[in-house]
C-alpha positions as CSV (number, residue, x, y, z in Angstrom):
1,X,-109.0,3.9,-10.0
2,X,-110.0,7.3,-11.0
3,X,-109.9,8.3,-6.8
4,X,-106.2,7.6,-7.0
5,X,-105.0,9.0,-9.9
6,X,-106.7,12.3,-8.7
7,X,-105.3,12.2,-5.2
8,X,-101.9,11.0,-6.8
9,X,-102.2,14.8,-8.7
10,X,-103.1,16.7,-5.7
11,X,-99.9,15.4,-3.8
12,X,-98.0,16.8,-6.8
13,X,-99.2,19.9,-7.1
14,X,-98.7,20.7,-3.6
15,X,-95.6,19.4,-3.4
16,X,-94.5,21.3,-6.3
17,X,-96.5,24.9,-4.2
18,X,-94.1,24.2,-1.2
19,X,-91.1,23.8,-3.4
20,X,-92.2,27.5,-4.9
21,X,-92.6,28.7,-1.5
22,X,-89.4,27.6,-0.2
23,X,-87.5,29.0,-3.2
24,X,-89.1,32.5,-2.9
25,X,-88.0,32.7,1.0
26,X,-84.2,33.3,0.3
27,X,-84.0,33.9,4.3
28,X,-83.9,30.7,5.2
29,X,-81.2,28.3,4.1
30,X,-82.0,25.0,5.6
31,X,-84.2,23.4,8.1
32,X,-84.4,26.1,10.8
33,X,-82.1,28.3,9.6
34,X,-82.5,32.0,8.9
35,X,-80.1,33.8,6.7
36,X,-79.4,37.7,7.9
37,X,-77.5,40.9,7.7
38,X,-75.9,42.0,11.4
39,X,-74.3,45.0,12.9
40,X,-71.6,44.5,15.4
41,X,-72.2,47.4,18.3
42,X,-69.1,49.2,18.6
43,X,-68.3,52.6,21.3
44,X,-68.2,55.6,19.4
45,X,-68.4,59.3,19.8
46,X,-71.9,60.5,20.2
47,X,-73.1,63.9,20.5
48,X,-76.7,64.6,21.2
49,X,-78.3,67.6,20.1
50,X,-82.0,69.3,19.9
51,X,-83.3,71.2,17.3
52,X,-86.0,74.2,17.8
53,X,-87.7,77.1,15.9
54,X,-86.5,80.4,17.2
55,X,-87.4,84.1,16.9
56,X,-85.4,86.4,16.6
57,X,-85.7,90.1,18.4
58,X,-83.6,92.9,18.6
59,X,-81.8,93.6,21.8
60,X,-83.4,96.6,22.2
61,X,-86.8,98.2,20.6
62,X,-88.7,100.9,21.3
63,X,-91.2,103.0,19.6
64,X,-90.4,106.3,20.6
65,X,-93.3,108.4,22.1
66,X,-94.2,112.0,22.8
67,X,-93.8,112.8,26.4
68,X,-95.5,116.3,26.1
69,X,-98.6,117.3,23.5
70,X,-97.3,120.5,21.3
71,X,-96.4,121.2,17.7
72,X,-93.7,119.8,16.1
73,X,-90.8,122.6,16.2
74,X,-87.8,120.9,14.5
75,X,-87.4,117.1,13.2
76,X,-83.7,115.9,14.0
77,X,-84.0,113.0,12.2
78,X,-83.7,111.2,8.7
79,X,-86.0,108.0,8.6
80,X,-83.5,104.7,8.8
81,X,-81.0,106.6,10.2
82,X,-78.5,105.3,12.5
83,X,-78.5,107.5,15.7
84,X,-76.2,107.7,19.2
85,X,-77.9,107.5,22.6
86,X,-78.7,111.2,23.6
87,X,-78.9,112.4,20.2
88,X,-82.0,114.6,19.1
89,X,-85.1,113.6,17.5
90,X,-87.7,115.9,17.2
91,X,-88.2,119.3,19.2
92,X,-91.6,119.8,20.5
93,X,-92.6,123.8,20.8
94,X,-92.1,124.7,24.1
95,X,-91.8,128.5,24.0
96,X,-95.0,129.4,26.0
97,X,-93.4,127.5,28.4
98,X,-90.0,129.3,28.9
99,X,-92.1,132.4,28.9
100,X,-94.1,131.3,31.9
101,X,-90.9,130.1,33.5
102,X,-89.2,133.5,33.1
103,X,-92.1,135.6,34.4
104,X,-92.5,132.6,37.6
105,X,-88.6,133.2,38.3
106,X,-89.2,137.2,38.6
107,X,-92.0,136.2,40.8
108,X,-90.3,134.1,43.2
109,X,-87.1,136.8,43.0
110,X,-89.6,139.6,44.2
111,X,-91.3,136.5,46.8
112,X,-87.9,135.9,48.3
113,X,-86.8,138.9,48.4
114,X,-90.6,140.1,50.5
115,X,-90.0,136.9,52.8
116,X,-86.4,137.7,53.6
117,X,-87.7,141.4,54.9
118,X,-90.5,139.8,57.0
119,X,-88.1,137.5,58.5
120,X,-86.0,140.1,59.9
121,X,-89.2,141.9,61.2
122,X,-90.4,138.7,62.9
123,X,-87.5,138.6,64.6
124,X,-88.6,142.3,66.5
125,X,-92.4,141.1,66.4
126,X,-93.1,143.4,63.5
127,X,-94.7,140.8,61.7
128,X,-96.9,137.7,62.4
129,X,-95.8,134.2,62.4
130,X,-98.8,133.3,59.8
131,X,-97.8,135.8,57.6
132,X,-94.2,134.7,57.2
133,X,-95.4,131.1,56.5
134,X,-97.9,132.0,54.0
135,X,-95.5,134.0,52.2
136,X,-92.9,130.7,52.5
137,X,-95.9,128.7,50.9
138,X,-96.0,130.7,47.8
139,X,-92.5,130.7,47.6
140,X,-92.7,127.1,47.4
141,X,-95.3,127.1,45.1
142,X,-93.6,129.4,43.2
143,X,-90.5,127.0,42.9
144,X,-93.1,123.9,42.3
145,X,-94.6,125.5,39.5
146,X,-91.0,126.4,37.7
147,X,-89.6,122.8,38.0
148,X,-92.9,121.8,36.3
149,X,-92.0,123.6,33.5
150,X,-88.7,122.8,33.1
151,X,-89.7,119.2,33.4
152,X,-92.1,120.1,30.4
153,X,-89.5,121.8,28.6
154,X,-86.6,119.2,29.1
155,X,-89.1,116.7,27.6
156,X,-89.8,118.6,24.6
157,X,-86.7,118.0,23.7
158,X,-87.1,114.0,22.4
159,X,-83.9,112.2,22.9
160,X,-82.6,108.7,21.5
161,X,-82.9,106.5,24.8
162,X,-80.0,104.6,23.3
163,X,-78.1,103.9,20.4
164,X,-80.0,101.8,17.4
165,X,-81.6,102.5,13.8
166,X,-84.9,104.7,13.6
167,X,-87.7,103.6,11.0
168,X,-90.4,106.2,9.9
169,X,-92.4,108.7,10.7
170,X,-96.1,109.5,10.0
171,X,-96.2,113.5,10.9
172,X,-94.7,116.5,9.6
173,X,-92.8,119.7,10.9
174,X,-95.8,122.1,12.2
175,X,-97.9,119.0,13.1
176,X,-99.8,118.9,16.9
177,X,-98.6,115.9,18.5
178,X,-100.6,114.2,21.4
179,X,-99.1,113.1,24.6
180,X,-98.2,109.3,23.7
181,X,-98.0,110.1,19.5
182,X,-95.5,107.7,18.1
183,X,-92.7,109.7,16.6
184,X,-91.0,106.7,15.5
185,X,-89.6,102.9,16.1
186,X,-85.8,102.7,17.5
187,X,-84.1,99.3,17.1
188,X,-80.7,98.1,18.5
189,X,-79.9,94.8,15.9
190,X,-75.9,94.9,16.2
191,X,-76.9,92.3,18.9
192,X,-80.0,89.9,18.4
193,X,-81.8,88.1,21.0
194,X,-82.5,84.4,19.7
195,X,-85.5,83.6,21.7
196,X,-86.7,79.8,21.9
197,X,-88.5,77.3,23.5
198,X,-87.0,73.5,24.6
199,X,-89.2,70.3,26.2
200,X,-88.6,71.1,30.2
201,X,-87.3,67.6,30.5
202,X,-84.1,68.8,28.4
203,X,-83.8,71.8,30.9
204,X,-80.9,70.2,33.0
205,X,-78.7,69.9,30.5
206,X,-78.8,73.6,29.6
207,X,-76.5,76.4,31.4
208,X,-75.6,80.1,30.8
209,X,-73.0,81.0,28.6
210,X,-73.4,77.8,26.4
211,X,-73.1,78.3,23.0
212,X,-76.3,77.5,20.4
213,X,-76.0,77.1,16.8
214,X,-78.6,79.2,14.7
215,X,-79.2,79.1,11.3
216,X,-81.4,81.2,9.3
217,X,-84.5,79.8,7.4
218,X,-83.0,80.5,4.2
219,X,-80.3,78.5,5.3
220,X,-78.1,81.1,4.4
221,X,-76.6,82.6,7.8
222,X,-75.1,80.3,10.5
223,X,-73.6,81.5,13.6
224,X,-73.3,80.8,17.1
225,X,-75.2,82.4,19.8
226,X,-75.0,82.5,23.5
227,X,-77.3,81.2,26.5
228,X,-78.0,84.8,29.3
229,X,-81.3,83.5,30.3
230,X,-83.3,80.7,31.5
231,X,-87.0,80.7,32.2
232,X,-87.5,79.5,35.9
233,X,-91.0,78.9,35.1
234,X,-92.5,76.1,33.3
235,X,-94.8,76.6,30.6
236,X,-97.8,74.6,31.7
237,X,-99.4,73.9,28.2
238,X,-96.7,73.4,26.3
239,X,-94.3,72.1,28.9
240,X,-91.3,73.5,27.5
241,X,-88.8,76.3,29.2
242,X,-88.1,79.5,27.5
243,X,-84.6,80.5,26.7
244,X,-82.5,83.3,25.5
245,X,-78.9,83.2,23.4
246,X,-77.1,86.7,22.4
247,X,-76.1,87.0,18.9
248,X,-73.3,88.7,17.8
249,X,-74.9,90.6,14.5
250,X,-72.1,93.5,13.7
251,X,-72.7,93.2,9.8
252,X,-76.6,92.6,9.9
253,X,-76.6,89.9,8.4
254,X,-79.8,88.7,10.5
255,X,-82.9,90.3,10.6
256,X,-84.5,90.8,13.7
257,X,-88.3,89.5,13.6
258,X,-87.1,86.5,11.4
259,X,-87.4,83.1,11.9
260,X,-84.0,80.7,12.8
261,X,-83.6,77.1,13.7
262,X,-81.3,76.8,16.8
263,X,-79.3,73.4,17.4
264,X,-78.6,73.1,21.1
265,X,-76.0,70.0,22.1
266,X,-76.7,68.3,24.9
267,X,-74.7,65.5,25.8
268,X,-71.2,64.3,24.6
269,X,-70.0,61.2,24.8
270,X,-66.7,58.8,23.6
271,X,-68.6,55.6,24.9
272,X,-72.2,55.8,23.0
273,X,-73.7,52.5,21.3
274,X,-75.9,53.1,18.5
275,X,-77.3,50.2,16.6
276,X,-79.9,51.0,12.9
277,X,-82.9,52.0,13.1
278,X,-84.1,49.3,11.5
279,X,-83.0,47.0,13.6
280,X,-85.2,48.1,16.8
281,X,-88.4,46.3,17.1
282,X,-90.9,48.5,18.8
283,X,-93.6,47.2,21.1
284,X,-96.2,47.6,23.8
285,X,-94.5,49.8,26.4
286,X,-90.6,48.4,25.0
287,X,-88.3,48.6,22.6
288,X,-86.7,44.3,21.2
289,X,-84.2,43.5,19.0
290,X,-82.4,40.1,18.1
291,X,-79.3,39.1,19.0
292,X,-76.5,36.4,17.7
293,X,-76.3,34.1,20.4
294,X,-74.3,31.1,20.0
295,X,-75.4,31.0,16.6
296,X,-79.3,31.7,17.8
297,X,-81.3,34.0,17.3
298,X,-82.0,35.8,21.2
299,X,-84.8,38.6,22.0
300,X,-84.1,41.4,24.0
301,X,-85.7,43.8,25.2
302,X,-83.3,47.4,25.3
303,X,-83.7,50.8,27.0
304,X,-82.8,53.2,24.3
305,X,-81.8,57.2,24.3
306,X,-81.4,59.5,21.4
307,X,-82.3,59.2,18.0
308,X,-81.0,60.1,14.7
309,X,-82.4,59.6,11.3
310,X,-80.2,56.5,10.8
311,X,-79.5,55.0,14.6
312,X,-80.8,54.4,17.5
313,X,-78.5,55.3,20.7
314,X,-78.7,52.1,23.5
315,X,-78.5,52.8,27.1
316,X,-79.4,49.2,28.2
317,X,-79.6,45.9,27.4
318,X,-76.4,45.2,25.0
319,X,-73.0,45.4,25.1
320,X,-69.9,46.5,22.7
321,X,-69.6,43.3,20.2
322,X,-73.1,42.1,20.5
323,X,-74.3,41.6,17.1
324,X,-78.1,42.4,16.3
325,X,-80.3,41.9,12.9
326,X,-81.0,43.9,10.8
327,X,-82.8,41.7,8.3
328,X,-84.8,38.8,8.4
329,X,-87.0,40.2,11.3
330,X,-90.0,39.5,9.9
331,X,-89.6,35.5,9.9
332,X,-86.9,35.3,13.0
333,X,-88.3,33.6,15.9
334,X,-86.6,32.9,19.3
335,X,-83.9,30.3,19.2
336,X,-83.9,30.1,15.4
337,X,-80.3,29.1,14.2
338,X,-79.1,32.2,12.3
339,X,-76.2,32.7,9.4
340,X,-74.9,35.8,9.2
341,X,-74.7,37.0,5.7
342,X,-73.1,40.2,5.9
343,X,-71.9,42.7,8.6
344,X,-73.4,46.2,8.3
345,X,-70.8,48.6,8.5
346,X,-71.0,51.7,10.7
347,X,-70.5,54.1,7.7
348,X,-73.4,52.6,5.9
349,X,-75.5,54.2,9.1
C-alpha cells in the first residue's frame, strides 16, 4: 500500500514540474508550435562604406638647411612667420668670397687679354702651339674657379623653396653655421595630405578623384578630402594599399601631424537586402537563418556582404518578402510550425 501511495506522489510532482516548464517557455504556444518575432526583407538603399585611421601631413615640409658653412650675416626671418617662395631667410657671410671673385675676374681679364696676343702671333709662327693651349687652360680654370664662387655666394643667400609657415630657430646672428645646420622647418598646411591605409581586397572600388570624408579625432572638424594617389604596391604584412586624399585646409583648421578617421564609400545601391543582426546564425564555414515557410520554420544557409552595427547586408540565399526570425532561435528546429507574433519594423534596425 505504502509503494503506491509513494509512486502515486511522484507522478504528481512531475506532472506538476512539466506544467512549470511549459509555462515558463512563452515560445511555444501548442504542441509544436513556436511563437516568434519576424522581419519581412524589403530593397532598400544601401551604401557601404569603410572606416580607417589616417595621418595627416602637410603638403609640403622641409627643414631648411645650410648649403654653405659661414657665419650668420643677416636673419630674414621672424620664427612662425608666413613667408613667399623666393623670399629670404638668412644671409650667410660670403664676402671673402666676392673678394676672391673680383681679384679671379682681373686675372682672367689680363689671361684673355695675353691669349688673344699669342693667337695672332700663332698665326705668323711667333708662338708655339703648346703655349697658346696652356694659356687657354688657365683661362679655363680661371672661369672654373669664378663660377665656383658664385655658386658659393648664390647659396649663401638661403631662399624659401616655396611658400609655407617657418617654425624656429636654434642659432643667432654672428653664429658659424655648418654645411647641413638646420636653420629652420618650412611647412605648406593651406593643403593637407590625408594619408591612410585600406584592406587590398577593397582596392577596386577606389579611384582618383573620389571624395573621402575625414573627421578629426576630437570630432570637431569634418570635411571632404580628395583621392591623387594609389599605392601600386601591396603591403605584404599588413595587406592593405596606401592611399592619398588632398585637403582643402585654407583656415587651418587641421593640424598637420594629427590624427583623423577617413570614411571612404564604396558601393551604392537602390536594391540591397539587409535583415538584423540578430537574426543570422553563424556556423562552421556559413552563415543560417530561419525562414517562414508555409507556416514552418525553414533553415538556410545565406551568403552575406556588408555589415553595420544593426544589419546584416544579404547577397544570397533570400529574396524581397521572405520573412526570417528574429526570436525564438534558440528552441526553433527545422519544420517546426511557427506564429508570427510581431513584424520587426525596418526603423527599429
Amino acid at each position: 500500500m505504502n509503494k503506491i501511495y509513494i509512486a502515486l506522489v511522484i507522478s504528481v510532482v512531475l506532472i506538476t514540474l512539466a506544467c512549470q516548464q511549459q509555462n515558463n517557455n512563452p515560445s511555444v504556444s501548442g504542441p509544436g508550435t513556436l511563437n516568434a518575432d519576424g522581419f519581412i526583407l524589403q530593397s532598400a538603399r544601401f551604401t557601404s562604406t569603410i572606416s580607417s585611421t589616417a595621418n595627416l601631413l602637410p603638403f609640403e615640409s622641409v627643414f631648411i638647411k645650410t648649403p654653405v658653412e659661414g657665419n650668420v650675416l643677416a636673419i630674414h626671418f621672424n620664427e612662425g612667420e608666413y613667408v613667399n617662395k623666393g623670399d629670404d631667410i638668412i644671409q650667410i657671410d660670403d664676402r671673402t668670397w666676392k673678394a676672391q671673385v673680383k681679384g679671379l675676374k682681373a686675372q682672367l681679364t689680363s689671361a684673355q687679354k695675353e691669349l688673344n696676343r699669342k693667337k695672332e702671333l700663332l698665326v705668323i709662327e711667333g708662338v708655339s702651339r703648346e703655349e697658346v693651349d696652356r694659356l687657354e687652360a688657365a683661362v679655363q680654370d680661371l672661369e672654373a674657379r669664378i663660377d665656383e664662387l658664385e655658386v658659393s655666394i648664390d647659396l649663401a643667400a638661403v631662399k624659401a623653396p616655396f611658400s609655407g609657415q617657418l617654425g624656429m630657430r636654434d642659432f643667432s646672428l654672428g653664429a658659424y653655421l655648418n654645411r647641413g645646420a638646420t636653420i629652420t622647418h618650412l611647412v605648406q598646411s593651406e593643403q593637407i595630405r590625408v594619408d591612410f591605409d585600406i584592406p587590398a581586397k577593397y582596392a577596386s572600388y577606389l579611384q582618383i578623384g573620389q571624395m573621402v570624408q575625414v573627421l578629426t579625432n576630437t570630432g570637431q572638424d569634418t570635411a571632404l578630402a580628395r583621392i591623387y594617389a594609389i599605392n601600386p604596391m601591396l603591403n605584404t604584412s599588413s595587406r592593405s594599399i596606401q592611399v592619398r586624399a588632398l585637403l582643402k585646409n585654407p583656415n587651418h583648421q587641421f593640424i598637420a601631424g594629427n590624427f583623423a578617421e577617413v570614411t571612404v564609400s564604396l558601393t551604392e545601391s537602390d536594391s540591397t537586402l539587409f535583415i538584423p543582426s540578430e537574426s543570422l546564425i553563424p556556423e562552421l564555414n556559413t552563415h543560417v537563418v530561419y525562414k517562414l515557410q508555409n507556416g514552418q520554420a525553414k533553415r538556410q544557409d545565406v551568403e552575406i556582404g556588408n555589415r553595420t552595427a544593426t544589419k546584416v547586408e544579404i547577397l544570397k540565399g533570400l529574396s524581397a518578402g521572405d520573412t526570417v526570425l528574429v526570436t525564438g532561435l534558440l528552441e526553433v528546429e527545422e519544420g517546426v510550425n511557427v506564429t508570427i507574433r510581431k513584424i520587426k519594423e525596418d526603423g527599429a534596425l
